[in-house]
FITORDREN-283494 format. One line per 8 residues: for each residue x, y, z of N, C-alpha, C. Coordinates in Angstrom, 2 decimals. Layout:
! residues N
X:Y:Z:X:Y:Z:X:Y:Z | ...
This chain:
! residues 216
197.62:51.93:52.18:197.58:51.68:53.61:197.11:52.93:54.32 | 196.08:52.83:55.16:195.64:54.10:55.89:196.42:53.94:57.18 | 196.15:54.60:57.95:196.56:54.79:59.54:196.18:53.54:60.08 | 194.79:53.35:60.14:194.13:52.23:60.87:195.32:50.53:60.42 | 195.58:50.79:59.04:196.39:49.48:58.27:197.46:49.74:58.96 | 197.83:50.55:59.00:199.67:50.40:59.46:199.74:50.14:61.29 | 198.52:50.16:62.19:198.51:50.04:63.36:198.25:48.65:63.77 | 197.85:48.03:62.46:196.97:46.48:62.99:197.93:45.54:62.96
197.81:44.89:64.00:199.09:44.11:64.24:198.83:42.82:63.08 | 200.40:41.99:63.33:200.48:40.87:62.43:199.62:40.13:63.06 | 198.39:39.14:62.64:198.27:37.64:63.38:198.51:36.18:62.98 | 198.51:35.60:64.12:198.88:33.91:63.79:197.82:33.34:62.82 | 197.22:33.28:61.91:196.29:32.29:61.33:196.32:30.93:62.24 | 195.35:30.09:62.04:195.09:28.83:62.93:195.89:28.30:62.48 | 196.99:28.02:61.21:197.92:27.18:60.27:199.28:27.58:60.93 | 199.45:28.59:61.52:200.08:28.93:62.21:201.29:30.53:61.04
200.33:30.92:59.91:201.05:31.61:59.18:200.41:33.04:59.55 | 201.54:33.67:59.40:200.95:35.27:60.13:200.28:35.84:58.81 | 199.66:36.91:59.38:198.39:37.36:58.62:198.37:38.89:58.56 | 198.38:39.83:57.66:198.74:41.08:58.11:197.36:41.36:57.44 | 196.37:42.11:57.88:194.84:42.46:57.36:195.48:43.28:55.94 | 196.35:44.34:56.26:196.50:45.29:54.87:196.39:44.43:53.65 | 197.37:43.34:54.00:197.74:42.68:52.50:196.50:41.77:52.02 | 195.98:41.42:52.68:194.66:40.66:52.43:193.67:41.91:51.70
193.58:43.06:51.87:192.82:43.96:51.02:193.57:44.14:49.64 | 194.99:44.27:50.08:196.02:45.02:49.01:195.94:44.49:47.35 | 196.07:42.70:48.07:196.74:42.10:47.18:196.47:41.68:45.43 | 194.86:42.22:45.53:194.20:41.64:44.39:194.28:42.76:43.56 | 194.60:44.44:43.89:194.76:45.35:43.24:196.25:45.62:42.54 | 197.13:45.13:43.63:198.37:45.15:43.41:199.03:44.02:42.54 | 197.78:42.95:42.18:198.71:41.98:40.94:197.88:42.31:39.76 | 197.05:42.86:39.79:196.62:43.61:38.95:197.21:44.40:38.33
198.32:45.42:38.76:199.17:46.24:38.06:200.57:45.30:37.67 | 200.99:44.81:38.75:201.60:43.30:38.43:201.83:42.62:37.10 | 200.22:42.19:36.77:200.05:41.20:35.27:200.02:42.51:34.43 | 199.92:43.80:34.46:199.85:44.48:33.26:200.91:45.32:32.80 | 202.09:45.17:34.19:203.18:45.72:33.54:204.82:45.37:33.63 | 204.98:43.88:34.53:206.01:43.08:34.29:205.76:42.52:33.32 | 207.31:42.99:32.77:207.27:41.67:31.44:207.35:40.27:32.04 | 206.91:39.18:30.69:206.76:37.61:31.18:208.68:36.93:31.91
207.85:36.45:32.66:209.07:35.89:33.27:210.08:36.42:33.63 | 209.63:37.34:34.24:210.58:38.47:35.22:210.60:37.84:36.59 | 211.94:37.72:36.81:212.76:37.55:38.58:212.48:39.05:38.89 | 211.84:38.56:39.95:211.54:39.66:40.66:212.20:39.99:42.33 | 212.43:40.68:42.80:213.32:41.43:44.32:212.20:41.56:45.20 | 211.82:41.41:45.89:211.14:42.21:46.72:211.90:42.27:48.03 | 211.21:43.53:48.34:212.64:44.43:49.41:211.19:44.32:50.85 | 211.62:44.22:51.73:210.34:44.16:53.11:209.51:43.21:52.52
209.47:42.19:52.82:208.43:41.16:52.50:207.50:40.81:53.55 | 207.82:40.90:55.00:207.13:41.10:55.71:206.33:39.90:56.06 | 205.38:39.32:56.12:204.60:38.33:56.27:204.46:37.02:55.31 | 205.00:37.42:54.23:205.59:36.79:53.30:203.80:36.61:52.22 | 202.95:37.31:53.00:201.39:37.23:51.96:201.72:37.60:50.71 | 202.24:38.59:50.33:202.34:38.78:48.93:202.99:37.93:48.19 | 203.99:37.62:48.89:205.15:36.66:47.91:204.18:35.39:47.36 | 203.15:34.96:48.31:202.56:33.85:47.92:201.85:33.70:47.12
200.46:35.21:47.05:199.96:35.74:46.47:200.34:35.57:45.25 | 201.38:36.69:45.25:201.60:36.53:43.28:202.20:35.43:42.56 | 202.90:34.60:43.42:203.64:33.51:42.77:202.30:32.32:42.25 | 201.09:32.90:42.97:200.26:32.04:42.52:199.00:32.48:41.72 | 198.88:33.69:41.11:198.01:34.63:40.76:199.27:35.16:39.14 | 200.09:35.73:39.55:201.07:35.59:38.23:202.08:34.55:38.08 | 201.82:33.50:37.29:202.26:31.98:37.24:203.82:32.38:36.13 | 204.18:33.40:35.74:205.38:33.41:34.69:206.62:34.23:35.37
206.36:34.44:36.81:207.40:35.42:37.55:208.01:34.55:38.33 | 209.26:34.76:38.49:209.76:33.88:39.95:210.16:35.16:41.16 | 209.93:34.85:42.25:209.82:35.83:43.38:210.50:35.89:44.31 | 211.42:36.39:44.38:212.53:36.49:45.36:212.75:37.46:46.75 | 211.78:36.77:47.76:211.52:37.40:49.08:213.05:37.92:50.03 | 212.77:39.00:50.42:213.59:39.53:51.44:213.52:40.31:52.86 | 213.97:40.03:53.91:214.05:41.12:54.88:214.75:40.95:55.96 | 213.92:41.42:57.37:215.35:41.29:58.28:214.85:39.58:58.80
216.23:39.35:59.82:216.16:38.19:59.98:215.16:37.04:60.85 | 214.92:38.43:62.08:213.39:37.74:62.42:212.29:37.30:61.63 | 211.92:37.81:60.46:210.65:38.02:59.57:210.95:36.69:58.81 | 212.21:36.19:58.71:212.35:34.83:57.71:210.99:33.64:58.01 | 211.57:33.22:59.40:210.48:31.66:59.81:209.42:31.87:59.17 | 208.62:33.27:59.16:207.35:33.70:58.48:207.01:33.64:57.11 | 207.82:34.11:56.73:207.97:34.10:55.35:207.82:32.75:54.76 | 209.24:31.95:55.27:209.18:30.44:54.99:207.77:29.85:55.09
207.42:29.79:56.29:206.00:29.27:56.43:204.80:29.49:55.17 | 204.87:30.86:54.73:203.76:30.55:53.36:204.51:30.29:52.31 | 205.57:30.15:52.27:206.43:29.25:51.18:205.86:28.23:51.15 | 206.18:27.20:52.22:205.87:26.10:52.73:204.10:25.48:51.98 | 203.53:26.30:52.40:202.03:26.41:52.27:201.96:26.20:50.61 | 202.46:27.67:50.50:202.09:27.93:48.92:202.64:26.61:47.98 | 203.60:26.27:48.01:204.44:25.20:47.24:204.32:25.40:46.04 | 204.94:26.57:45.83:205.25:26.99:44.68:206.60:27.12:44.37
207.14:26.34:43.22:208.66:26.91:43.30:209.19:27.94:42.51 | 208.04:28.89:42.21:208.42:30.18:41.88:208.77:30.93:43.36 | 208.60:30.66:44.02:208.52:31.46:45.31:209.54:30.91:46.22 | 210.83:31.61:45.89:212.21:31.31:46.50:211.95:31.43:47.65 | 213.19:30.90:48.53:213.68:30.44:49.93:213.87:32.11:50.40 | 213.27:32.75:51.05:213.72:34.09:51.83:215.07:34.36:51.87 | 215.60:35.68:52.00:216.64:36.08:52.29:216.83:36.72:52.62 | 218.16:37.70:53.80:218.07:38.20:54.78:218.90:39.90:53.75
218.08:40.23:53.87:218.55:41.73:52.95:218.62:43.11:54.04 | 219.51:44.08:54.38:219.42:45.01:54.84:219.89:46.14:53.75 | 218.82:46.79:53.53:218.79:48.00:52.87:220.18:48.64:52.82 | 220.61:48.94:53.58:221.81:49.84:54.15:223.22:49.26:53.61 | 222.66:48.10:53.42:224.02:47.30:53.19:224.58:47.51:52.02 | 226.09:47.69:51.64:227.01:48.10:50.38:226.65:46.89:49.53 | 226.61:45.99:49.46:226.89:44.60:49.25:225.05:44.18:49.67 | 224.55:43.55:47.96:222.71:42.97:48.58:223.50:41.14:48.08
222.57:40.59:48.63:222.92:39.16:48.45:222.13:38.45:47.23 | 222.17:39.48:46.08:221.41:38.96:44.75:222.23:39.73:43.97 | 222.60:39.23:43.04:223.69:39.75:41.60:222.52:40.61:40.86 | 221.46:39.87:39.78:221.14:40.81:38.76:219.33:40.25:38.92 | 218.66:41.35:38.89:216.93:40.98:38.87:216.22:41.99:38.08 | 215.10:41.37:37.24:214.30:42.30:36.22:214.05:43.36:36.97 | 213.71:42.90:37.89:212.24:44.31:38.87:212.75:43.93:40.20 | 211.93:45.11:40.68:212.17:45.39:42.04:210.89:45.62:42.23
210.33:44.63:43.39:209.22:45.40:44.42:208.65:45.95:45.80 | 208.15:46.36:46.15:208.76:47.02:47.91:207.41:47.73:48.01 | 206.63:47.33:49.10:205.97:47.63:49.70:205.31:48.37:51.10 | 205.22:49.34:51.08:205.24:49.95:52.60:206.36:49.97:53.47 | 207.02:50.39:52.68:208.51:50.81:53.19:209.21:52.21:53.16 | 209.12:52.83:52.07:209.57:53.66:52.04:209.02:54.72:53.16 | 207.85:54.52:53.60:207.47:55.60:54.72:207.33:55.22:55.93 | 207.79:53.99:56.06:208.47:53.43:57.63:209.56:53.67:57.88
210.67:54.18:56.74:212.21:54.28:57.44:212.09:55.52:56.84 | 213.47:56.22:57.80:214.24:57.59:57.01:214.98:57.68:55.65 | 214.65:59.63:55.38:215.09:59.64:54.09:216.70:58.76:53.70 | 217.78:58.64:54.51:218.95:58.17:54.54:218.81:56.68:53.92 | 217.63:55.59:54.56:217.85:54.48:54.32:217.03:54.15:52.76 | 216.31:55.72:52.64:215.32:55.55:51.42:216.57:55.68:50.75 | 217.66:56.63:50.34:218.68:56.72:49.59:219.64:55.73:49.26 | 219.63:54.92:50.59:220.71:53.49:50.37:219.52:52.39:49.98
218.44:52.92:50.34:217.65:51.15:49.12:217.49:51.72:47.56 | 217.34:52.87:47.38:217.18:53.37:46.03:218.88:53.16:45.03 | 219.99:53.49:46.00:221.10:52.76:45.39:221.10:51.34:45.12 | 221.48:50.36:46.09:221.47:49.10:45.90:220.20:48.71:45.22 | 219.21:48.86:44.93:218.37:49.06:43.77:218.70:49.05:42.28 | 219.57:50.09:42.10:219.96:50.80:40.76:221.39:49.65:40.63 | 222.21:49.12:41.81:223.02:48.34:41.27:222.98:46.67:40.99 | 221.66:46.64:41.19:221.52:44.90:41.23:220.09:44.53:40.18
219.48:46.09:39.65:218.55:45.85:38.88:219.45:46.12:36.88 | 218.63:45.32:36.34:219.13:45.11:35.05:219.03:46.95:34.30 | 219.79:46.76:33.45:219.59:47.97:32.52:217.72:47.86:31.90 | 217.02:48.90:32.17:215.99:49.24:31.62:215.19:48.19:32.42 | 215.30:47.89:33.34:214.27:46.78:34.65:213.61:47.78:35.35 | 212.44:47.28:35.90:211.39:48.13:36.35:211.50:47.95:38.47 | 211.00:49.33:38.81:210.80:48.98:40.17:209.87:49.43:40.52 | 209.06:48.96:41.69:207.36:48.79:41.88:207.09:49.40:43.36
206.98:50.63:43.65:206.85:50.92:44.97:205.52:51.56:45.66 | 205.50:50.68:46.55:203.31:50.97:46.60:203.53:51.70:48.29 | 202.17:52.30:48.45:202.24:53.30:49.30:201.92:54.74:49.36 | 201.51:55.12:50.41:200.91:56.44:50.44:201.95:57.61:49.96 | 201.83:58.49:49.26:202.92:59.63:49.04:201.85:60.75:49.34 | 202.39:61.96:49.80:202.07:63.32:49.78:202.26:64.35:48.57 | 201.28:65.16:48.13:201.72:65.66:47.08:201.69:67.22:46.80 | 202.85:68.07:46.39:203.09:69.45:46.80:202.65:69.66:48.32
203.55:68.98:49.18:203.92:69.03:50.66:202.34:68.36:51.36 | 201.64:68.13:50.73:200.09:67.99:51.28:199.73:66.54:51.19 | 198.99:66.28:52.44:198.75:64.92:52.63:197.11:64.69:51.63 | 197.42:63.79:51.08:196.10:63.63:50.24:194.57:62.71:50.94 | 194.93:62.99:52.52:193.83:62.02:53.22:194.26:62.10:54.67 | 192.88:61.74:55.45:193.04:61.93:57.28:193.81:61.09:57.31 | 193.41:59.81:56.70:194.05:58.39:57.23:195.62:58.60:57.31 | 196.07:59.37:55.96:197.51:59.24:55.48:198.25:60.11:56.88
197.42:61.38:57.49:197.99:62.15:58.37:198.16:61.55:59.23 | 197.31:60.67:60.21:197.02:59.91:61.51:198.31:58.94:60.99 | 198.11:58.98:60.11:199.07:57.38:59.50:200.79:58.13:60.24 | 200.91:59.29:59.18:202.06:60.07:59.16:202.68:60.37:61.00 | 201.32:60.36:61.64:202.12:60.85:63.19:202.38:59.77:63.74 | 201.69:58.74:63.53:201.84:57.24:64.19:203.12:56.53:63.78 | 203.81:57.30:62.43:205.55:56.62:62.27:205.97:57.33:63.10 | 205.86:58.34:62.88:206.84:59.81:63.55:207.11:59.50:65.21
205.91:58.72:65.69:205.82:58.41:67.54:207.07:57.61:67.25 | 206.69:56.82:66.27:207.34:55.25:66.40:209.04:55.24:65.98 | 208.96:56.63:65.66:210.69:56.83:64.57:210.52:58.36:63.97 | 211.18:59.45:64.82:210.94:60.05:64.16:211.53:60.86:62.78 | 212.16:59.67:62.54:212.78:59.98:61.05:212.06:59.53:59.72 | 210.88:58.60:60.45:210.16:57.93:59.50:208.61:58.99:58.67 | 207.92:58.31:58.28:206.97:59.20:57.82:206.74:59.45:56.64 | 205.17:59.57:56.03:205.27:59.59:54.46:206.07:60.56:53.62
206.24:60.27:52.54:207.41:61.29:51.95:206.75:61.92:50.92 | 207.39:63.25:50.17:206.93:63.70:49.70:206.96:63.11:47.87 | 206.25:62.89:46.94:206.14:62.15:45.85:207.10:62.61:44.88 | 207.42:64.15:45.16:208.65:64.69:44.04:209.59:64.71:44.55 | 210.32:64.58:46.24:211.40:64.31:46.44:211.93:62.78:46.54 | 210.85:61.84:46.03:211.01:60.38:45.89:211.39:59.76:44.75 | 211.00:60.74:43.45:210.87:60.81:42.05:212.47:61.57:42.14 | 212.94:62.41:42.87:214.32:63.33:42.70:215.33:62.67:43.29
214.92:61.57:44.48:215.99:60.83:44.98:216.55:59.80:43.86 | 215.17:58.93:43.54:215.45:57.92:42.47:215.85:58.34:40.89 | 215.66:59.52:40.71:216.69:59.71:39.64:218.08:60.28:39.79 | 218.24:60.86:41.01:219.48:60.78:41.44:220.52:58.87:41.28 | 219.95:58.09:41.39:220.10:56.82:41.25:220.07:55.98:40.23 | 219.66:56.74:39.12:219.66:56.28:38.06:218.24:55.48:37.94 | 217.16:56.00:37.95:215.90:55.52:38.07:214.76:56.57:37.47 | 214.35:56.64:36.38:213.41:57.53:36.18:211.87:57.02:35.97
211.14:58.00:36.64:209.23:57.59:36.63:208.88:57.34:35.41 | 208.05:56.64:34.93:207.21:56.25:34.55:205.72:56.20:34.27 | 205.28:55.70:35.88:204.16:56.12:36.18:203.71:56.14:37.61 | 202.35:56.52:37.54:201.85:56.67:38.88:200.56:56.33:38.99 | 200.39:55.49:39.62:198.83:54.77:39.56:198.20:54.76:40.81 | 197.14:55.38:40.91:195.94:55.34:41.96:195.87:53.99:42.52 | 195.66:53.62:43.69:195.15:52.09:44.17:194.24:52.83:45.15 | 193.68:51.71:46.38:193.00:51.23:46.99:193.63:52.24:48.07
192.15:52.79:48.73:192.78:53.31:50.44:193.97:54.31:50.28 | 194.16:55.34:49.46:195.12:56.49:49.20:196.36:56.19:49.57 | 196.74:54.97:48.55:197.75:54.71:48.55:198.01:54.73:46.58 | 199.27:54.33:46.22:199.59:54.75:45.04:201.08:53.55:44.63 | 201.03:53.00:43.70:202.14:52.70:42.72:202.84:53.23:42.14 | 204.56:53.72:42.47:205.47:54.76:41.37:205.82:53.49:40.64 | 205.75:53.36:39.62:206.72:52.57:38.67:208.19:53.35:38.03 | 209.09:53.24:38.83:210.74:53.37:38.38:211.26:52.52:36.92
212.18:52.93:35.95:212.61:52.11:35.24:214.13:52.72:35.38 | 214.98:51.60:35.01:216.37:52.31:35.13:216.92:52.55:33.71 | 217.63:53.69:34.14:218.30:54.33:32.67:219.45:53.05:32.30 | 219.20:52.89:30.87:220.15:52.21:29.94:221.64:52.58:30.17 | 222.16:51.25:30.71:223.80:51.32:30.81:224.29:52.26:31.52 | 223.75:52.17:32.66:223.94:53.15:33.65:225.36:53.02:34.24 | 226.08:52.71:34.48:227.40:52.34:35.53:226.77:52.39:37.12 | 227.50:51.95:38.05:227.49:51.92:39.26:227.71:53.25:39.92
């Protein structure tokens, strides 16, 4: 996501399903890493679902996952709506998830995925989704977090900077984070890297896996 992506508003499609431009570029790169590194028939989390494009996306592009959308409670009707569309019944009924919360409203899921989130909220709420993460994902389950990171304190692009002041107006707790204190939070959590994959528009995939028999 550059600057210009994170400023463009949601729109109505004529069907009446909102439309976010990012994900319409995103999406064909991002199931791409998708089909090559969830295992088959992985329940999957996704944390900010947002417009609900992706959820539809992959439930119909990776046919062996079931997809379990989340966010706040305005964003549901939306979501539902490309449910609706998609008619897929890999592609569960939305649910109303707040990061912050002690208590997520899902027991146990292979993976976790989350999209353009972590550098819309503060480090605090990055720490309480990286917990409830680590307690509702399986021993040795993977988590999928896409998005711009900075690396040795340095922004790797204009877009990412313009990007970086345009949270900061909007929140200034928000803002891209740095890639080794994201990698140091989540193993604080019982989550260690994996990998790190280049995408589209200087943005990037961490793949998290969680340590074996971790406790709470």
């Amino acid at each position: 996501m550059t600057g210009t992506d994170a400023q463009a508003s949601v729109k109505q499609s004529d069907s009446e399903l909102p439309i976010a431009e990012s994900c319409l570029r995103n999406q064909k790169p991002i199931a791409e890493v998708l089909h090559a590194e969830l295992p088959k028939h992985s329940f999957v989390l996704e944390i900010g679902s947002g417009t609900g494009q992706h959820a539809a996306y992959f439930t119909s592009s990776l046919r062996n996952i079931t997809w379990q959308p989340s966010d706040v409670a305005e964003l549901l009707p939306g979501i539902k709506a490309w449910r609706e569309q998609s008619g897929s019944e890999k592609f569960l009924p939305p649910i109303v998830l707040d990061i912050t919360q002690t208590q997520w409203p899902v027991a146990e899921v292979d993976a976790v995925f989350c999209a353009n989130v972590v550098h819309f909220v503060g480090w605090s709420k990055v720490h309480s989704m990286l917990k409830g993460i680590s307690r509702v994902l399986k021993d040795n389950g993977l988590v999928f977090f896409y998005g711009p990171y900075n690396y040795d304190g340095k922004f790797t692009s204009d877009g990412n900077r313009e990007l970086d002041e345009w949270l900061r107006q909007r929140d200034a707790e928000s803002g891209i984070k740095d890639f080794e204190q994201v990698v140091l939070a989540a193993n604080k959590a019982g989550l260690n890297q994996l990998k790190d994959i280049e995408m589209p528009a200087n943005n990037r995939i961490l793949i998290l896996k969680k340590y074996e028999n971790l406790g709470d």
